[in-house]
N, CA, C and O of each residue as an XYZ file, in Angstrom:
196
protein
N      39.562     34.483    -54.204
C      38.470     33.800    -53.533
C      39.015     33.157    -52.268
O      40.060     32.510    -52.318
N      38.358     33.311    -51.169
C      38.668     32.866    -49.930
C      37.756     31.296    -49.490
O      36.530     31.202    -49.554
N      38.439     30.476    -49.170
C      37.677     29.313    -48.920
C      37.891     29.385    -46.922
O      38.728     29.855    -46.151
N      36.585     28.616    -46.798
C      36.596     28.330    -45.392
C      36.822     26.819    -45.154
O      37.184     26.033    -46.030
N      36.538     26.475    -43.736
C      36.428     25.256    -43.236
C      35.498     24.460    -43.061
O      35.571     23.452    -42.358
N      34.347     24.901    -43.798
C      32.997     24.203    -44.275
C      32.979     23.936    -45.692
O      32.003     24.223    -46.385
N      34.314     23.248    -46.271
C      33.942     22.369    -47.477
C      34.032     21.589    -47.305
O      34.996     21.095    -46.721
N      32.498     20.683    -47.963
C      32.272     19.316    -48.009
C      33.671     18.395    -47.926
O      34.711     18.971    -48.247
N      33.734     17.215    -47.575
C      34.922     16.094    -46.801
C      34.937     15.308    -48.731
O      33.870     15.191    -49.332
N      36.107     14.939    -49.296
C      36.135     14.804    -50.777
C      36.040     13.161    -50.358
O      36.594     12.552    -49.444
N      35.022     12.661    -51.504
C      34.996     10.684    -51.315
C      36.779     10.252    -51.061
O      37.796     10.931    -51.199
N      36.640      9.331    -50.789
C      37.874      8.619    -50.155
C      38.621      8.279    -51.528
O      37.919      7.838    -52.438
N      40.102      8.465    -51.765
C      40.477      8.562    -53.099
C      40.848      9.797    -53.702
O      41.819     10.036    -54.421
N      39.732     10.717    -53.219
C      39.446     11.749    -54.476
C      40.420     12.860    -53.537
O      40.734     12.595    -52.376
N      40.909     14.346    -54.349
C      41.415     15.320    -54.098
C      40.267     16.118    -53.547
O      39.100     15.820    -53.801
N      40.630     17.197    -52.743
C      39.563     17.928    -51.987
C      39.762     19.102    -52.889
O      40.754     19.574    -53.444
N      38.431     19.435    -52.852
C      38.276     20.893    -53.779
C      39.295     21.781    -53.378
O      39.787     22.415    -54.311
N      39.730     21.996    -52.311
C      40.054     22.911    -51.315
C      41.664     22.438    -52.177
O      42.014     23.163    -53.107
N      42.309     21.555    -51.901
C      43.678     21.084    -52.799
C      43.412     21.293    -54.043
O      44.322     22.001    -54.473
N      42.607     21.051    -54.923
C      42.886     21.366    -56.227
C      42.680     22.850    -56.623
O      43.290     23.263    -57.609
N      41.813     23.738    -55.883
C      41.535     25.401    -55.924
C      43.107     25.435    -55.672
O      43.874     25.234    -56.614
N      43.433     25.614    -54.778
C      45.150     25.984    -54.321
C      46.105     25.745    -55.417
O      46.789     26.709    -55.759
N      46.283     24.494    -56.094
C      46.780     24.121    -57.829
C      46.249     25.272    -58.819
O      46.882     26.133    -59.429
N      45.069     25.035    -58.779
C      44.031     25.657    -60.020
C      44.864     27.510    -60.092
O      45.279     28.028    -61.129
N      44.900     28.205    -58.579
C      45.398     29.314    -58.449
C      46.440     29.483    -58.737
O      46.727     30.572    -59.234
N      47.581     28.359    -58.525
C      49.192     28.209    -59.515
C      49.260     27.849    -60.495
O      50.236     27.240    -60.933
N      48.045     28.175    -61.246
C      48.356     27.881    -63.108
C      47.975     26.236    -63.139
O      48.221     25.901    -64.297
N      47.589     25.305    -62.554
C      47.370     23.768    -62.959
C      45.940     24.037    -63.618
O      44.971     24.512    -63.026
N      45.986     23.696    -64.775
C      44.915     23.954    -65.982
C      44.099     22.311    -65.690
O      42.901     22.108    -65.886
N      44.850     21.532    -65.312
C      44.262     20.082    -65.175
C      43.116     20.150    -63.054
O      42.090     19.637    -62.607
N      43.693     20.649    -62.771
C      43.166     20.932    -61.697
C      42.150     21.683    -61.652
O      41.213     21.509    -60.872
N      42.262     22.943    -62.802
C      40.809     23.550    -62.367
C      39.599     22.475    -63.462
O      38.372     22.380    -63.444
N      40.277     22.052    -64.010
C      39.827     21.266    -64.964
C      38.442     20.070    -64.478
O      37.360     19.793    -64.995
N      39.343     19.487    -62.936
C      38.528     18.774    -62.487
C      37.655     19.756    -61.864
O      36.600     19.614    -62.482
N      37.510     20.535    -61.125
C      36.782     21.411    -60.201
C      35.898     21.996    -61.279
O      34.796     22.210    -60.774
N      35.920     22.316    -62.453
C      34.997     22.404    -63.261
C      34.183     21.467    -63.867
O      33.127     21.832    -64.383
N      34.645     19.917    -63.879
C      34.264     18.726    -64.042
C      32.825     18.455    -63.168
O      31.696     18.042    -63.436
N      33.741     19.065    -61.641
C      32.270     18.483    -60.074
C      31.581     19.102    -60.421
O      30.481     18.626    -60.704
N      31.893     20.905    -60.648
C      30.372     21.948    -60.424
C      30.359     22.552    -61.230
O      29.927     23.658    -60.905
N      30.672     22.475    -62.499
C      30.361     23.313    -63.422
C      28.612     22.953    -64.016
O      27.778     23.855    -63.947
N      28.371     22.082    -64.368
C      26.891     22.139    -64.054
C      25.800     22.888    -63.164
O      24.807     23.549    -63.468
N      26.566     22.406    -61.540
C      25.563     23.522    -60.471
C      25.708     25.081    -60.775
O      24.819     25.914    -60.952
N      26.834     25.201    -60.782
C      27.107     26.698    -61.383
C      26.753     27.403    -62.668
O      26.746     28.631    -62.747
N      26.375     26.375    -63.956
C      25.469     26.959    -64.656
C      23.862     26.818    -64.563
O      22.955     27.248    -65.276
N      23.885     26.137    -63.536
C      22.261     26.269    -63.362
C      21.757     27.134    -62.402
O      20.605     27.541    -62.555
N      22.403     27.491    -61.441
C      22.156     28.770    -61.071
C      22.538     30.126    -61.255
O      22.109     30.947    -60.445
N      23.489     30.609    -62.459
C      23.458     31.182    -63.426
C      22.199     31.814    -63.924
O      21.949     33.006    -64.108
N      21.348     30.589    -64.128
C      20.406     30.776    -65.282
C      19.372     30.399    -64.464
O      18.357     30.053    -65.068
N      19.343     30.374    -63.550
C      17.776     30.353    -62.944
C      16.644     31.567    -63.452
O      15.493     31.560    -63.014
């Protein structure tokens, strides 16, 4: 999966999707962990629309 330079700016604090995808792709199970945490909801709801 290719990411661009139009992902949303991450709240102040937080890791940017864009840093934790890059982990998530070297095996960090806790990283995709969160990225499934933000959108795994949006992504099953449009799934199932």
């Amino acid at each position: 999966m290719e990411l661009n330079d139009a992902d949303p700016a991450a709240p102040v604090g937080e890791t940017s999707d864009r840093e934790l995808w890059t982990w998530a792709v070297d095996g960090d199970r806790e990283a995709f962990g969160r990225i499934f945490d933000r959108h795994g909801k949006a992504v099953y709801n449009y799934v199932f629309r």
